[in-house]
C-alpha positions as CSV (number, residue, x, y, z in Angstrom):
1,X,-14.9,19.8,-14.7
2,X,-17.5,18.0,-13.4
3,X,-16.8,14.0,-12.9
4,X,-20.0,11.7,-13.2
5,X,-19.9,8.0,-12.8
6,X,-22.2,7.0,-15.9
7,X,-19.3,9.2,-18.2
8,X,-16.4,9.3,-16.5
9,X,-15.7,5.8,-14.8
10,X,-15.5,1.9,-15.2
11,X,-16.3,-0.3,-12.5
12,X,-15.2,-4.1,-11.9
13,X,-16.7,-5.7,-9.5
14,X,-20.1,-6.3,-7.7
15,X,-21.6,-2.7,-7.6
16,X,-25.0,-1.6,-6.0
17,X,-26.2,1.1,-9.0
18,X,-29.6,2.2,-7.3
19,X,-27.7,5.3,-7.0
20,X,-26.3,5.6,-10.0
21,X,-23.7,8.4,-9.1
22,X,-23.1,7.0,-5.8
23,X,-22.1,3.7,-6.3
24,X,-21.7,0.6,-3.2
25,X,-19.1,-1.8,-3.4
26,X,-18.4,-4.9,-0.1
27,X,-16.6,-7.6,-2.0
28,X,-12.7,-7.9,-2.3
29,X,-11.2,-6.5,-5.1
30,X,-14.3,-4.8,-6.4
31,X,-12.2,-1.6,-8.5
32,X,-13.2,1.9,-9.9
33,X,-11.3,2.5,-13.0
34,X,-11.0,6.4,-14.5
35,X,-8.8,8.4,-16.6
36,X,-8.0,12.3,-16.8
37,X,-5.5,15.0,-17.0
38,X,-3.8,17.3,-14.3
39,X,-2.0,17.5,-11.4
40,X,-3.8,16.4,-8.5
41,X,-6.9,14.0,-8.5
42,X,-8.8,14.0,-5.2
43,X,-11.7,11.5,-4.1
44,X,-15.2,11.2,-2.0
45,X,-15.9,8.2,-0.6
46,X,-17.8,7.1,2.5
47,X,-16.8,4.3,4.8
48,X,-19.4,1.8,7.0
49,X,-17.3,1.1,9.3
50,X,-13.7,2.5,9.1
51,X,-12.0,-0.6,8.4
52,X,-11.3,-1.0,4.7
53,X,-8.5,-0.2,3.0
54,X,-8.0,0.4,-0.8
55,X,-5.0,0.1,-3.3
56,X,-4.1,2.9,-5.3
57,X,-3.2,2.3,-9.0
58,X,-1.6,4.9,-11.3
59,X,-0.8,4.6,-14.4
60,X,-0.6,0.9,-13.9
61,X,1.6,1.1,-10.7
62,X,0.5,0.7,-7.6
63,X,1.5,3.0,-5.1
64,X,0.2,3.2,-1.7
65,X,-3.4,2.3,-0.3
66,X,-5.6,4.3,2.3
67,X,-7.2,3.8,5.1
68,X,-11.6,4.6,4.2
69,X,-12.6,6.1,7.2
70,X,-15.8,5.9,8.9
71,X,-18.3,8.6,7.5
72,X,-18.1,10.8,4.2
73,X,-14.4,12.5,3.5
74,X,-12.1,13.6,0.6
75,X,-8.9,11.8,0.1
76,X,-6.0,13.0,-1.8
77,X,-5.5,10.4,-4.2
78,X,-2.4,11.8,-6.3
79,X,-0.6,15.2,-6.3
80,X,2.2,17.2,-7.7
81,X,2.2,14.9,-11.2
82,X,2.5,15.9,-14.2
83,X,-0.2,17.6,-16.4
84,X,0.0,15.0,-18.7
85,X,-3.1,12.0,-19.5
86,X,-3.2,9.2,-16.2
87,X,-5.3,6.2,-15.4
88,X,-6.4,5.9,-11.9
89,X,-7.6,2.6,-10.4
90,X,-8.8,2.1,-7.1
91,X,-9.3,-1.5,-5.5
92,X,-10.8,-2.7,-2.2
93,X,-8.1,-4.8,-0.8
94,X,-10.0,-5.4,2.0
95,X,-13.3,-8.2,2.6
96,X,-16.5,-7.9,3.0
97,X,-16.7,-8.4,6.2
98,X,-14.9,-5.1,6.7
99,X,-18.0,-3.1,5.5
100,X,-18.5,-1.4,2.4
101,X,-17.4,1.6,0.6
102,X,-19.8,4.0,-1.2
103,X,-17.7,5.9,-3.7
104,X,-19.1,10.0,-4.1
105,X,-17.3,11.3,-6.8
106,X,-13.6,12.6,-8.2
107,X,-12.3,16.4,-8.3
108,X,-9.7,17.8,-9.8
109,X,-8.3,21.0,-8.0
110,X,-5.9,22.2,-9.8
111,X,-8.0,21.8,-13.4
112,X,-7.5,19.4,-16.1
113,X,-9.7,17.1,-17.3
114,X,-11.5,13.7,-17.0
115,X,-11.0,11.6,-19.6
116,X,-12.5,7.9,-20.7
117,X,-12.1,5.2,-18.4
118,X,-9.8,2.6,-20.0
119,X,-11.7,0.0,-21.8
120,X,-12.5,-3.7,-20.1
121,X,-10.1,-6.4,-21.0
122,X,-11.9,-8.8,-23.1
123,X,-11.5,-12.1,-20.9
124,X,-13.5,-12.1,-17.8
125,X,-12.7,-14.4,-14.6
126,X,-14.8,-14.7,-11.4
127,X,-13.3,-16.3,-7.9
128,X,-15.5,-18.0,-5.2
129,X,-13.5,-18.5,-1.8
130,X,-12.6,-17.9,1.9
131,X,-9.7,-15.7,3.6
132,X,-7.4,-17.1,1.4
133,X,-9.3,-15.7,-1.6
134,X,-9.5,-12.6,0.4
135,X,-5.8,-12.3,0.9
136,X,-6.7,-12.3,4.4
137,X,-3.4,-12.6,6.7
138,X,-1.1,-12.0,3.6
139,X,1.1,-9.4,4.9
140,X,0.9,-9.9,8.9
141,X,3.6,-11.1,11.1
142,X,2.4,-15.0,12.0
143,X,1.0,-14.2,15.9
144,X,-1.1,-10.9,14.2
145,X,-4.8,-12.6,13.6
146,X,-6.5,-9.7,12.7
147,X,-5.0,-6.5,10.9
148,X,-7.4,-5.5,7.8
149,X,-4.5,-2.6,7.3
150,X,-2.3,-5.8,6.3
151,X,-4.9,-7.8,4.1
152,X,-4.2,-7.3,0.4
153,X,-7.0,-8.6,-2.1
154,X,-5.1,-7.1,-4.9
155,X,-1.9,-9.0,-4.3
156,X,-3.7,-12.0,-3.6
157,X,-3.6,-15.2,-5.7
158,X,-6.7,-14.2,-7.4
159,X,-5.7,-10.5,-8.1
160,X,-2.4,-11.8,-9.8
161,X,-3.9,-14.6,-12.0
162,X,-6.3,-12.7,-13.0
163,X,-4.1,-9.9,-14.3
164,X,-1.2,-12.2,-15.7
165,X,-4.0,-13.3,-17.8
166,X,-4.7,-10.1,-18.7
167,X,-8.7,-10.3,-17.5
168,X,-11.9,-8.6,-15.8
169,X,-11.6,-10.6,-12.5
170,X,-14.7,-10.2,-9.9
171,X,-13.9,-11.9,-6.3
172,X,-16.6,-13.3,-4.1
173,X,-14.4,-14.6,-1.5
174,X,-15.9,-14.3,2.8
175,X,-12.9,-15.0,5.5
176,X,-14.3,-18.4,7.6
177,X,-16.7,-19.5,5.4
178,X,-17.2,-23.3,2.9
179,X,-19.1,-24.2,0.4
180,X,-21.1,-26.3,3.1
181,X,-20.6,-24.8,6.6
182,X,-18.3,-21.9,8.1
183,X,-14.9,-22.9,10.2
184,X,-17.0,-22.9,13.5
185,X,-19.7,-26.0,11.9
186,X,-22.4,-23.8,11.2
187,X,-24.4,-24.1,7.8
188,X,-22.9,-21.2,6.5
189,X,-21.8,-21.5,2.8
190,X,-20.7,-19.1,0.0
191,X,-24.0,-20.3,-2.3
192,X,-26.2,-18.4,0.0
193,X,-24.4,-15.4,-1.4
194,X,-24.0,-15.9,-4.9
195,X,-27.2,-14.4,-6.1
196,X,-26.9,-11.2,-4.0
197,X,-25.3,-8.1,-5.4
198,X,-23.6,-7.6,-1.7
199,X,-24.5,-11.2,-0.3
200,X,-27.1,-13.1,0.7
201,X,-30.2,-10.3,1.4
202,X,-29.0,-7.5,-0.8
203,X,-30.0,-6.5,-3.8
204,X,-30.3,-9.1,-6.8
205,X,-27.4,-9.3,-9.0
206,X,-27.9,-9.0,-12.5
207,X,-26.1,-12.3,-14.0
208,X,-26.7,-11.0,-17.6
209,X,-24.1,-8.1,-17.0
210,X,-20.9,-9.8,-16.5
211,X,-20.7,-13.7,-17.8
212,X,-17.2,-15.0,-17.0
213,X,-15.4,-17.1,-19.3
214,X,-13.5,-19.2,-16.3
215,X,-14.4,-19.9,-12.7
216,X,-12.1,-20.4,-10.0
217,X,-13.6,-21.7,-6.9
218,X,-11.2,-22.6,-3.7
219,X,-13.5,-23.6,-0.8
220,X,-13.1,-26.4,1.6
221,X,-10.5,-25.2,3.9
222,X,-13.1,-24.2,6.6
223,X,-15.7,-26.8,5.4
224,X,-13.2,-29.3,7.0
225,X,-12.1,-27.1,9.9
226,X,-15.0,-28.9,11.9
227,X,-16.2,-32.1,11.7
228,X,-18.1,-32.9,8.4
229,X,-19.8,-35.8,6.1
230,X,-17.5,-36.2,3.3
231,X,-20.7,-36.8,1.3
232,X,-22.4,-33.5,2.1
233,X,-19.4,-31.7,1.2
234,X,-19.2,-33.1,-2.4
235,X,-23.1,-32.6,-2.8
236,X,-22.8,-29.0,-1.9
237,X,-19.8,-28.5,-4.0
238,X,-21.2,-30.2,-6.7
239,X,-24.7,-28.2,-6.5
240,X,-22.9,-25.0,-6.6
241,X,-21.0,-25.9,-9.9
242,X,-24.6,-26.8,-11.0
243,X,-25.8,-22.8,-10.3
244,X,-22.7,-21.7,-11.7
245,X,-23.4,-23.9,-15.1
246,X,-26.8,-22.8,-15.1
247,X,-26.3,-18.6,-14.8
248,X,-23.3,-18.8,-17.0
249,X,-23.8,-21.5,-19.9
250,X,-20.7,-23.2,-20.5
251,X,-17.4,-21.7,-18.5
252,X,-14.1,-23.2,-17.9
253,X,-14.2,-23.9,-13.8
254,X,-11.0,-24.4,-11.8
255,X,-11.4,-26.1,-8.9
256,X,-8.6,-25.2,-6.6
257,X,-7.2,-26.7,-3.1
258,X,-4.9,-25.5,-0.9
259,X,-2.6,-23.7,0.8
260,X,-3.4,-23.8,4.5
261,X,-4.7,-27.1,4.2
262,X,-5.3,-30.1,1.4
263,X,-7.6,-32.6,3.2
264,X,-10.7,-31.4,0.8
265,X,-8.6,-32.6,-2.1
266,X,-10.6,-35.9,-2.2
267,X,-14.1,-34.2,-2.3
268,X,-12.9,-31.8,-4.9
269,X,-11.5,-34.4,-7.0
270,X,-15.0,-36.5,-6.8
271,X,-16.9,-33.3,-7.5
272,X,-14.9,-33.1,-10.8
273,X,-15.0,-36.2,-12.0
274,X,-19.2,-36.3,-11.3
275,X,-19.0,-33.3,-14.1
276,X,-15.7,-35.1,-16.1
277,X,-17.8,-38.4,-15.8
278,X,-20.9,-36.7,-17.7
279,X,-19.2,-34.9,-20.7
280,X,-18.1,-31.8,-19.2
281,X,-14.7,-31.6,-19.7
282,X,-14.2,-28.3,-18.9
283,X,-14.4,-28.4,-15.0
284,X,-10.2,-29.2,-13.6
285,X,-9.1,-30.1,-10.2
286,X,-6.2,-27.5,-9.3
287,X,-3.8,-28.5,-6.4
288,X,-1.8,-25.3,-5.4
289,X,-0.2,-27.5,-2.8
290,X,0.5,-26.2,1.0
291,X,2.3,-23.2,2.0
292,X,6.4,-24.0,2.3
293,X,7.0,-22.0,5.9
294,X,10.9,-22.2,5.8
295,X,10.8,-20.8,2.0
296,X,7.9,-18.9,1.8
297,X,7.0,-18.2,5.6
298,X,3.4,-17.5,7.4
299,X,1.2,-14.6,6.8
300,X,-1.4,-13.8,9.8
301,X,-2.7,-17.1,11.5
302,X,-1.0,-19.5,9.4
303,X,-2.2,-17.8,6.1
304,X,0.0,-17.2,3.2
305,X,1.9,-14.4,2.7
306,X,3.2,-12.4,-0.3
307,X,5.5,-15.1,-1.4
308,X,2.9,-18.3,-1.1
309,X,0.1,-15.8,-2.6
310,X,2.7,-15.2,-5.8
311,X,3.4,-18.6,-5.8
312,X,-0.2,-19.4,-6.1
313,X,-1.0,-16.7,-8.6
314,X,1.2,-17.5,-11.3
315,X,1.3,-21.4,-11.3
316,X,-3.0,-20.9,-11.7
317,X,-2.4,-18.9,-14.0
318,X,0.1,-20.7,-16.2
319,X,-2.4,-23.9,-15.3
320,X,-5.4,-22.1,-16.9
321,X,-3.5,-21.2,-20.0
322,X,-2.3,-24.4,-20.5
323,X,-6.0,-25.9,-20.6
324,X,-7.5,-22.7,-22.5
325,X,-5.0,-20.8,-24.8
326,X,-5.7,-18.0,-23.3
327,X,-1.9,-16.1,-22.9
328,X,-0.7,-14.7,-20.0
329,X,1.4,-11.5,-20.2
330,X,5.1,-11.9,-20.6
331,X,7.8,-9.6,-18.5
332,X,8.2,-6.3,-20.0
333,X,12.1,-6.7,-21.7
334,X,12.0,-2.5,-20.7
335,X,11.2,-0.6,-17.9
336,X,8.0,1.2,-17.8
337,X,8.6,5.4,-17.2
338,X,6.4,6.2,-14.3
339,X,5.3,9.9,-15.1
340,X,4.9,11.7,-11.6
């Protein structure tokens, strides 16, 4: 059976379309969502630059993640299950400053059948942030900097918030980089990006197709890495809300702070009470606190790890439902079968 994007698959995430059956994804977590029948599922995909990684999700388990090698090849997603009906979901754990992946296409060797993509869930979430965000570092040893094998997106604050609250999550998130100027002082900030499908340059991103209901913006860590103007800081931050209001009307924003540092808190908390102070009482400061080394240890140059990430994850999430409604999934009471 023939698989085509435009029938066959769902796709979260910033996505370049101009080819519509080859579609280009940079950005963390960006995900390909498909279901079908059979017994062995294989994938096309072609990698920029060798470096990205992406999680494999079946049936709503994850269970191992790949290496995208440089250049066009065919991956073996899944074999020897059952020839009963699977979703497949495949996330880039890994930033965009890793590359890009364009995925080719899906085959199924051994016959079957593709069947709809599981449907969107109805709440939609968008994240702006750093390496944090990215989930950079998360499962190195401390003295390993670099290690994009190691970086999980999907098990990153964001990627867990956003599915205890059940939601469409897209993740603009660029390791070193503010919402003023990058770690190394250089006017470098996420804004520049925000209109660009891939980033600042690429194609134009079309706002009307995906309006989030909440924001989550964590950005100051590497503002404040270098010397900076308190003022400036808040000004930018504070401008960027301002784009954000004006592309998406009226969402809940959740202005985070922390783990690797919290010295941005005060500019946050100014930012939020310039939009508190004029009737908007929908923007919230969140303070996820700083990462507990002798209960939580290090990820990769003093990032969080698994643990801190978890940590993260679930008190935003429990902190957004408190200020929404919006539920967050309970623990299943029994264990889900895994068909193999």
């Amino acid at each position: 059976m023939e698989f085509r994007f435009a029938e066959h698959a769902r796709l979260m995430g910033r996505f370049d379309r101009t080819e519509a059956e080859a579609p280009r994804c940079a950005w963390v977590n960006s995900a390909v969502f498909l279901g079908f029948s059979g017994g062995e599922i294989r994938m096309t995909a072609e990698g920029s630059d060798g470096l990205d990684y992406v999680e494999i999700v079946l049936d709503g388990v994850a269970r191992n993640w790949i290496n995208i090698k440089q250049g066009t090849h065919e991956y073996v997603i899944e074999q020897g299950l059952s020839g009963g009906e699977h979703t497949l979901e495949i996330h880039k754990r890994t930033g965009i400053l890793t590359g890009g992946i364009v995925f080719r296409g899906f085959a199924l060797p051994q016959g079957g059948r593709f069947l709809a993509p599981p449907p969107a869930k109805v709440l939609r979430l968008e994240y702006f942030g750093d390496s944090i965000t990215d989930g950079a570092g998360i499962g190195h040893p401390h003295e390993v900097r670099e290690a994009p094998e190691l970086d999980d997106g999907y098990m990153s604050y964001a990627g867990i918030s956003a599915r205890m609250l059940n939601a469409e999550y897209h993740t603009l998130a660029i390791c070193g980089i503010g919402v003023l100027q990058d770690a190394m002082g250089g006017r470098n900030g996420l804004p520049a990006h925000f209109a660009g499908t891939l980033g600042a340059g690429t194609t134009p991103w079309d706002f009307a197709g995906y309006v989030p209901d909440g924001i989550v913006v964590n950005l100051g860590q590497n503002d404040y890495s270098t010397p900076i103007d308190d003022g400036e800081y808040t000004d930018a931050y504070i401008g960027f809300i301002d784009d954000i209001l004006r592309r998406y009307g009226d969402p809940y924003i959740f202005c985070c702070v922390g783990t690797m540092s919290n010295n941005y808190l005060p500019g946050v908390e100014q930012a939020v009470r310039h939009f508190n102070s004029g009737g908007n009482a929908k923007v919230f400061v969140v303070d996820l606190g700083l990462i507990h080394p002798e209960v939580e240890g290090w990820g990769g140059g003093y990032h969080p790890g698994y643990q801190t990430h978890y940590r993260m994850g679930a008190e935003l999430a429990a902190f957004i439902s408190g200020k929404t409604g919006w539920p967050t999934l309970n623990r299943p009471r029994i264990a889900t079968e895994c068909v193999f």
